[in-house]
N, C-alpha and C positions, 0 to 999 in steps of 0.2 A: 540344841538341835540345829544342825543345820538348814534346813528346810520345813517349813512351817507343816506338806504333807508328809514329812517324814514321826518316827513314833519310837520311843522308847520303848525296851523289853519292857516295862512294869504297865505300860499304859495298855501295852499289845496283848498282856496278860489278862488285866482285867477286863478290857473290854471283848475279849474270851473268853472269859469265866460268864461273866452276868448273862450274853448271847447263849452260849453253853446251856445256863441253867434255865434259861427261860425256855427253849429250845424243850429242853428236856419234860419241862412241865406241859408245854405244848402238845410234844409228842404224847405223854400220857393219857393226856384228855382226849386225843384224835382216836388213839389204840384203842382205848372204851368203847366210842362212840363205832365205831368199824365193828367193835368186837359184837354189840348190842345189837348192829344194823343185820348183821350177814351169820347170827347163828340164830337157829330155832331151838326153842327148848322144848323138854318134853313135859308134859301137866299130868296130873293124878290127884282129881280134888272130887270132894263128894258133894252132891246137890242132894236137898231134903226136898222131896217132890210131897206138895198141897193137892184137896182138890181142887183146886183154883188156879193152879201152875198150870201156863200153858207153852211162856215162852221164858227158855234163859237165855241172856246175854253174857258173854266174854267179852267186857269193853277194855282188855289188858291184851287180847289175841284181835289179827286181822283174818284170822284162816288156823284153822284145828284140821288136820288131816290125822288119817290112819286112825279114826276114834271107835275106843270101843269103849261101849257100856255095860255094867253090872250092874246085878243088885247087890248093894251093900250087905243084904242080910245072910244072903245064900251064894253070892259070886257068882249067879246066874246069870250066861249073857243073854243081855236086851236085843230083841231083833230088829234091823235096821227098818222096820216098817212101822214100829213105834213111834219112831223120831225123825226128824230133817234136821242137818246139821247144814247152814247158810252162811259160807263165808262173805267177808268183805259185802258187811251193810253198814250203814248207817244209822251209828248211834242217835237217837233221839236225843239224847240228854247235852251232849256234849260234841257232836256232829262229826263223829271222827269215826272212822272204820272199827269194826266191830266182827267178833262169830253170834250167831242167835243158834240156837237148839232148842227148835218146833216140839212140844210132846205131841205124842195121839191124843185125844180126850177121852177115846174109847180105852187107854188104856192107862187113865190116870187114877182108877181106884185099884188096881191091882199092886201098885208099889209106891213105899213109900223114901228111900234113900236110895240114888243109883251111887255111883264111882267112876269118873268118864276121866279116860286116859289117851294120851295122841299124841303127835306131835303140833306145836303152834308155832306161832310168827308172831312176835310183839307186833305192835303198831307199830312199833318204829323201823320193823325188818324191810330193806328193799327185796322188791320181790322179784325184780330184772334180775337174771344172771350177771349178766354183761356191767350193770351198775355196782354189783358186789364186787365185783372181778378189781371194777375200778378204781373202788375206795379201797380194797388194799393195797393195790400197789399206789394209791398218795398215802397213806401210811408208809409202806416200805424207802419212796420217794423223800418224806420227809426225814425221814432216820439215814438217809444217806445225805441227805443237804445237813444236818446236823454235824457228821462226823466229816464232811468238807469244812464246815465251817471251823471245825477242832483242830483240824491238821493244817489247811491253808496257810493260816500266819505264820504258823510255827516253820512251813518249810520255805514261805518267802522269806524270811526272816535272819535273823545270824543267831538265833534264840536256842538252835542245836548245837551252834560251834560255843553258845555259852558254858553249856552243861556238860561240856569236856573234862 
């Protein structure tokens, strides 16, 4: 070598490569986390109503919208005067945002399995627009610092006049 910052193709390759893959695993893990942050799922789970139920929790959802209830037995819908559905409370158990769904009392010998369907929000969903908006484009962000980092060397480099 001439110069102590200068770098051989083999060294300029690998220290590409290993950058490259870690890179790669990186973006993996961010794409998840984005993906898990900024999508709502939709739920369709049955709850076995007691006479003694009075309140459920969804400690997996922060907010359940657009929910409708049935009876499991007959598909009967449940009138929303039955129930209160109370986004973003806190969990007793574990102190982290939570849905609760209040029953009537008055109408808890009348049924015995509902079926509640909606859409939700993990816990982990940002609920800002503006913040969803954000962390995709540092996803997108990061998959282009990636693919700079792939090409850069290659085209400072004499590593194309190699592969002539």
């Amino acid at each position: 070598m001439k110069n102590k910052a200068q770098m051989n193709g083999m060294g300029m390759i690998v220290i590409t490569a290993i950058t490259l893959l870690v890179g790669v695993i990186l973006f993996q893990v961010i794409a998840q986390q984005v993906g898990s942050s900024t999508t709502q799922v939709l739920i369709n789970s049955t709850l076995t109503i007691t006479n003694d139920t009075i309140s459920v929790g969804y400690i997996d959802y922060r907010a359940i919208s657009d929910v409708i209830i049935v009876n499991n037995s007959d598909n009967a819908l449940i009138d929303t005067a039955n129930y209160t559905v109370t986004n973003n409370v806190i969990n007793p158990t574990n102190q982290q945002l939570a849905t609760s769904i209040v029953i009537n009392p008055d109408y808890l010998h009348t049924l015995r399995e509902w079926r509640i369907s909606g859409t939700a929000q993990p816990t982990t969903y940002i609920a800002d627009s503006g913040a969803r908006s954000i962390a995709g484009i540092i996803a997108i962000m990061f998959a282009l610092a990636i693919v700079v980092v792939a090409l850069v060397p290659s085209l400072r480099s004499e590593i194309m006049n190699l592969m002539k």
